[in-house]
C-alpha positions in Angstrom: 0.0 0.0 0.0 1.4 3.8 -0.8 2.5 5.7 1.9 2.2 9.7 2.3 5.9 11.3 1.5 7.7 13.2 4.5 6.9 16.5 2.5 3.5 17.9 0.8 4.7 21.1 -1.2 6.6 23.3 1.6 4.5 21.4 4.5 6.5 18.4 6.5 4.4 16.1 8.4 5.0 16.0 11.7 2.0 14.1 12.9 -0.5 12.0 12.5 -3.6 13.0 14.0 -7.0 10.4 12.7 -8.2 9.1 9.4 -11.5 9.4 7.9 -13.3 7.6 5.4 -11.6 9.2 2.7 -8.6 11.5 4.2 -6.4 11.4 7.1 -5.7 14.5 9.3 -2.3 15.4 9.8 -0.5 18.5 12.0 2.3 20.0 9.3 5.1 22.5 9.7 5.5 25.1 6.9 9.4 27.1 7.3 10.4 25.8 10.8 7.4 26.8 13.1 4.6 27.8 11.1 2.4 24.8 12.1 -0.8 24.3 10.0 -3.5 20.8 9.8 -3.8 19.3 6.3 -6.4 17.3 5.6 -5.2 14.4 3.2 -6.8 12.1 0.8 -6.1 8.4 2.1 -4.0 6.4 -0.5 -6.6 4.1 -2.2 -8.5 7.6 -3.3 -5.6 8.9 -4.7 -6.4 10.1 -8.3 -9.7 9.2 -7.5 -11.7 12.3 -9.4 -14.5 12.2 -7.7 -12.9 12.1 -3.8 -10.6 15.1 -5.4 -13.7 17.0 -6.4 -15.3 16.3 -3.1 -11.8 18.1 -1.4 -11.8 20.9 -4.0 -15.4 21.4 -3.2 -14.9 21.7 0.4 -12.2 24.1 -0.2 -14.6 26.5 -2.0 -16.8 26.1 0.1 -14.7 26.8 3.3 -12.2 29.1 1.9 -15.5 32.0 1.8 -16.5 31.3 5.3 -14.8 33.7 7.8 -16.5 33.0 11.5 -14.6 32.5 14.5 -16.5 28.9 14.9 -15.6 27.9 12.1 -12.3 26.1 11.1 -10.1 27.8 8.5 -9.2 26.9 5.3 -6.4 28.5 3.7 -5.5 25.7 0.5 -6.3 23.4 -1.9 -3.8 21.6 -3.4 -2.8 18.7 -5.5 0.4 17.1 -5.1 1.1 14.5 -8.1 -1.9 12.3 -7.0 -2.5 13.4 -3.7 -5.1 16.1 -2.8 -4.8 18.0 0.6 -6.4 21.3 2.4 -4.5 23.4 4.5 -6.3 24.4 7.3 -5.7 26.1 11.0 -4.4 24.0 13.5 -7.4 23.1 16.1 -6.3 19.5 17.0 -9.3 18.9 19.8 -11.3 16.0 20.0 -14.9 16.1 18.6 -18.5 17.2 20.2 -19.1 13.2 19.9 -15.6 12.0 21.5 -16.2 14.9 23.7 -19.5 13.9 25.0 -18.4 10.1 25.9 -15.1 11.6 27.2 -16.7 14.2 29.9 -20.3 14.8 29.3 -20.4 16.6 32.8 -17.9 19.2 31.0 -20.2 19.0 28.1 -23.8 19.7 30.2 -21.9 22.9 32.2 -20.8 24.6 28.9 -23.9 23.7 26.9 -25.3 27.3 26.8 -21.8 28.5 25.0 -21.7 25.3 22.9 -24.8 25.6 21.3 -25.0 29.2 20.3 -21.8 28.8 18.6 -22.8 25.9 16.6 -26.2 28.0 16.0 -24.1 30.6 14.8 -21.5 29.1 12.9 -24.3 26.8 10.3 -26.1 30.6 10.3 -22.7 32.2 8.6 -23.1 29.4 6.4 -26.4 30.1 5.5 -25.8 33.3 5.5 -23.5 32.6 2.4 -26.0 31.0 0.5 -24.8 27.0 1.7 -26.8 24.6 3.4 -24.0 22.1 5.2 -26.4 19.0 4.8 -23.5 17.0 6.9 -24.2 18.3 10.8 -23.6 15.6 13.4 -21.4 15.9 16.7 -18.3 14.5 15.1 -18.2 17.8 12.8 -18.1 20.1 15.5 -14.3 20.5 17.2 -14.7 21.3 20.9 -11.9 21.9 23.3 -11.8 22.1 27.3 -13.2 25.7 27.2 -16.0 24.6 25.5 -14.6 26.7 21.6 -16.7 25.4 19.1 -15.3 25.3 15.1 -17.7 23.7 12.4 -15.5 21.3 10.0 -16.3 19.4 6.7 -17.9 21.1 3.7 -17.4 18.5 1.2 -21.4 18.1 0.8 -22.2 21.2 1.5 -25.1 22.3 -1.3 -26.2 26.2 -2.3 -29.4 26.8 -0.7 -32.8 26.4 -2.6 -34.0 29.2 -3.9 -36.7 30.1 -5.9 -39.5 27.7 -7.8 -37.5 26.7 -10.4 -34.7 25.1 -8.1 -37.6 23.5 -5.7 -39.4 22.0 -8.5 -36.3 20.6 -10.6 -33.4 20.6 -7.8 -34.0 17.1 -6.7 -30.6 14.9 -6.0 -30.0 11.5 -7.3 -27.3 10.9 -4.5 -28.2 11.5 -1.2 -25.2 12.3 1.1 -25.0 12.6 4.4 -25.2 10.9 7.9 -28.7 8.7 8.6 -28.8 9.8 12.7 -28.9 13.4 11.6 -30.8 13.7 8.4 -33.8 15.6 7.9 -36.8 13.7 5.8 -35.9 16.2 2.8 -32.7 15.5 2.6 -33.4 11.7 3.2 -36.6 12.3 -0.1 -33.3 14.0 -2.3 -35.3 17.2 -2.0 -34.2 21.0 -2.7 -32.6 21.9 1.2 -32.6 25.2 2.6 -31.3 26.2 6.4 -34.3 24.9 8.0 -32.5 21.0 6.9 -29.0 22.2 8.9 -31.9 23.6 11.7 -33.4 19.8 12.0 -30.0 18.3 12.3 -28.7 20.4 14.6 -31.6 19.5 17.0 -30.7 15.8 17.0 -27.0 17.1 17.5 -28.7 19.2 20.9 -30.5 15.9 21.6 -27.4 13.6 21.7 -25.2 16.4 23.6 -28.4 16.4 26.4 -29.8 12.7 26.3 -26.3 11.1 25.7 -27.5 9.6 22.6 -28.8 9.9 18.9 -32.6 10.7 19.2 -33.2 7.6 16.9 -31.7 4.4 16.3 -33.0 1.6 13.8 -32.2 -1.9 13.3 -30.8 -1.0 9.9 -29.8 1.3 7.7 -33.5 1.6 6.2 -35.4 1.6 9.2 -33.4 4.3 11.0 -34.0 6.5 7.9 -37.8 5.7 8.0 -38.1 7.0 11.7 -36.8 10.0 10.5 -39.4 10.5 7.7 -42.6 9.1 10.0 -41.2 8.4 13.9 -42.8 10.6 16.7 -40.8 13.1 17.6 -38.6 12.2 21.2 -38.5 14.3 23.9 -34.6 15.0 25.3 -36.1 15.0 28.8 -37.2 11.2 28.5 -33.1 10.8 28.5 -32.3 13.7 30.8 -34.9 15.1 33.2 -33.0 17.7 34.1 -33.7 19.7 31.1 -35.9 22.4 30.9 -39.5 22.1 29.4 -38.4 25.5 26.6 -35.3 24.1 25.2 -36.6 20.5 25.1 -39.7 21.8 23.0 -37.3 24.1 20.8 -35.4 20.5 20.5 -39.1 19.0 19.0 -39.8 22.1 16.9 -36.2 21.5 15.2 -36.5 18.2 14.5 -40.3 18.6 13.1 -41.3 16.2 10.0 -42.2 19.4 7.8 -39.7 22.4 7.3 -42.5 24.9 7.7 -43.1 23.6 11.3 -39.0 24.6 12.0 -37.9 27.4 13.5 -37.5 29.4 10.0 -33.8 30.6 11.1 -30.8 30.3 12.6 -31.5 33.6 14.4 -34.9 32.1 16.3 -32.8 29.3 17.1 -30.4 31.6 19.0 -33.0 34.2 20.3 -35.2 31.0 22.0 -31.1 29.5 22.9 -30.7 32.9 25.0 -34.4 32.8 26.1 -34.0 30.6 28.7 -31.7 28.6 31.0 -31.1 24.8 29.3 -31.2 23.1 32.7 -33.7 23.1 35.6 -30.3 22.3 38.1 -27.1 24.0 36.9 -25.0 20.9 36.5 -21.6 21.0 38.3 -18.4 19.6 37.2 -17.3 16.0 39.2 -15.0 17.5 42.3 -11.4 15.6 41.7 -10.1 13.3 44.5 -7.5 16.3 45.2 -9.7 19.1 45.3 -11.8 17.5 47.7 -8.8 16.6 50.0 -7.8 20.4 49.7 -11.1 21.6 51.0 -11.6 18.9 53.3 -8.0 20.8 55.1 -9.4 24.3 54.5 -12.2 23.5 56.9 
């Protein structure tokens, strides 16, 4: 099997960071310390048009959008074979991987979390893009609970206008089945309101600890999404108040009309309201304890 060369253009990689299902992530130094992230096509999609189309796409995509949570992209390149983006370095771990690792941390800094993944996917539509991909593992979170919006490779121009709703229909549908609104499960023209739906099952699974559907296969978990009854986040997590929980149901509504209609009432009902009934606290560590326990 190929192996990645030391060098990409002027960037040496230095490390090795995950692999995807099409690229790997690596942290790079460009001139002795500038330190960038390139994202990498994995060697069996080398030359592969399509995958390079995907990365260019991204690129394009990515290289308009300017929002602090959002990650950076600064290139598109094409080395011989191999296709990579140069992007800032923000070498976290994931809302997802975050969740599992310390969902205490997660519950405290869920007011801060959420309107920055509100406002980054409303930049995008801002910009005339729908991202079509939101899930937890596209959001980078660190310890301060900094949010930055990754992956635009299926990101689609918003429908506007009858012609593109009558003849915009897709004859591939991308995207992730435990997030996917029914339109963009049907193929249909997408507008904000599909990024809206997803991004209440991504504030389901950061609350309840998990997606809110699951199926027995592939089909079926697609199916709930198009006829299912709508969970409530407090059956997982009692703790949550009754406002956010029914903003989490109006999101994830069957019909796009039923949505909030923006990003913006997302964030104003967000700010509305406290998300939890308790304030959840962060564990006390086996130290800090000790330390109180002699300041008594």
């Amino acid at each position: 099997m190929s192996q990645l060369p030391d060098f990409l253009g002027p960037y040496r990689l230095v490390k090795y960071i995950r692999s995807g299902s099409s690229s790997q992530i690596w942290e790079a130094i460009r001139d002795k310390a500038d330190r960038f992230v390139l994202k990498v096509l994995r060697p069996d999609s080398w030359g592969n048009k399509d995958e390079i189309a995907l990365l260019k796409h991204e690129f394009e995509v990515g290289h308009a959008l300017t929002h602090p949570s959002i990650i950076r992209i600064h290139e598109f390149n094409l080395e011989g074979k191999i296709a990579f983006l140069v992007l800032d370095v923000f070498t976290v771990l994931n809302a997802k991987q975050a969740l599992r690792e310390n969902t205490p941390r997660v519950h405290v800094q869920f007011a801060k979390i959420a309107e920055q993944m509100a406002l980054s996917l409303g930049h995008m539509h801002e910009k005339g893009w729908v991202h079509c991909d939101v899930k937890p593992d596209n959001f980078l979170l660190n310890d301060e609970g900094v949010v930055k919006l990754i992956d635009f490779s299926i990101a689609r121009k918003a429908a506007t206008g009858m012609l593109s709703r009558m003849f915009g229909k897709q004859k591939m549908v991308r995207g992730t089945r435990s997030y996917m609104s029914p339109e963009q499960i049907r193929g249909q023209p997408l507008d904000g309101r599909a990024d809206i739906y997803s991004l209440g099952c991504v504030f389901y699974e950061l609350l309840g600890g998990k997606p809110p559907y699951v199926g027995d296969n592939p089909n079926d978990l697609l199916q709930r999404h198009l006829s299912a009854g709508i969970p409530s986040v407090v059956v997982q997590n009692d703790n949550v108040m009754p406002d956010l929980a029914a903003l989490i149901r109006r999101m994830m509504s069957k019909k796009p009309d039923a949505r909030p209609g923006s990003m913006v009432e997302v964030m104003k009902e967000l700010r509305a309201s406290k998300p939890f009934k308790v304030a959840p606290k962060l564990p006390v560590e086996p130290d800090e304890a000790s330390v109180a326990d002699s300041e008594e």
